[in-house]
Structure formats: structure tokens, C-alpha cells
Steps between C-alpha positions, in 0.01 A plus 500: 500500500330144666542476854734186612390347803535153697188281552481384875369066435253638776338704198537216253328263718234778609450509104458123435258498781185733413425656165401794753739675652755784413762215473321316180465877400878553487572157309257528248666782390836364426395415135396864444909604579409804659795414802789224486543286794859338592540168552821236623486105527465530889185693465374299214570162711295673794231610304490122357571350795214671724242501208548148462468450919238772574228490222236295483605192317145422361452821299921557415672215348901446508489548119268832573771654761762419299356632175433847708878458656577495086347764406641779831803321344474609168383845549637621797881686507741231609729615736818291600642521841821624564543632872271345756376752797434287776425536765337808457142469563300344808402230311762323323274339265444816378832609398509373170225722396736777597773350304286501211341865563919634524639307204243569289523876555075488613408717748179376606404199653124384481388264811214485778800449736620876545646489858730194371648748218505805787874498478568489137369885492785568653640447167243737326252239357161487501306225689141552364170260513331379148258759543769786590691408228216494268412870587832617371447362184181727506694810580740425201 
């Protein structure tokens, strides 16, 4: 059975950035549906919203960002909202990741923010890195 998890924007930026790094790593696999990855309209209008305020504007078009936004759109696991948990984390702006990660019945969240996601183990999910992530779907 595919893993569910939640991708942290931090990750999806991280991704967009450098063709490099364990973050690219993780994206580039989505097409090869080896895990699913929830997604809601608040964490699609982040991802859109830094993207489009964050990366540099000479290599990534509107058109690009929003063509990427598409396609996380099209293949990820939508996940309507229900029940909102906040405040539960330190950083409020990172709640809706949470909300996400619960509805959607995911129990890992993937982010280079850890400590901001330090509470949310209380309710038995994972908070893992790209590149910890990536090493469980080695083990599998």
C-alpha cells in the first residue's frame, strides 16, 4: 500500500529551486506513483502564492507556476476540510498543513521545518525531511 503524506510548501519551493537536492528528488517522483500526497485549496493557494513571490521571476513564469500548481492539482488526493485544528501548532501558518495531514487520514508530513510540526507527534504522525522520507521508501 502507497504511503499518504502532506508536502510542507518549504519542500515544494526547495524543489523549484535546485535540480540538486533531496527535495527535486522527492517531486520528480510523483509521476512514477510510488506514494500519494494530500492536498486542500489552502495549501494549493500557499504553494501558488509563495512560488509565485519567492522564485526567481526570470527563470519561472506566472504561466510556469501555475501550470506546476495544475498539475499537484490534478494528481495529488484532494482532501476537503471539514474541522479546522487551530490553534494547535507554534506557528499558526502552519496549521493548515495539519488540517490537511488529519483529514486526509496521512500520517506523515514531509518539510525542512521539523521543530514547527514538533507538536503534531503528539498525534502519532510522522514529521520527516525529503531525504528521511525518501529512505523509507527504500526500506519498503
Amino acid at each position: 500500500m502507497k504511503q499518504l503524506i502532506v508536502i510542507d510548501t518549504n519542500v515544494i519551493f526547495s524543489a523549484l529551486q535546485s535540480n540538486k537536492g533531496k527535495s527535486f528528488e522527492l517531486i520528480s517522483k510523483i509521476p512514477k506513483d510510488i506514494f500519494d500526497f494530500a492536498i486542500s485549496v489552502p495549501l494549493i493557494l500557499e504553494y501558488e502564492a509563495v512560488l509565485k513571490r519567492k522564485l526567481d521571476r526570470t527563470i519561472f513564469t506566472d504561466s510556469d507556476i501555475e501550470d506546476f500548481i495544475n498539475y499537484l492539482c490534478k494528481v495529488g488526493i484532494r482532501t476537503k476540510l471539514f474541522y479546522l485544528w487551530r490553534p494547535y501548532l507554534k506557528d499558526p501558518f502552519d496549521d493548515h498543513v495539519l488540517e490537511v495531514t488529519i483529514q486526509s487520514n496521512a500520517r506523515t508530513i514531509v518539510t525542512y521545518n521539523k521543530k514547527d510540526f514538533k507538536e503534531a507527534e503528539n498525534l502519532g504522525l510522522k514529521i520527516l525531511t525529503p531525504k528521511e522520507f525518501l529512505e523509507t521508501l527504500q526500506e519498503v
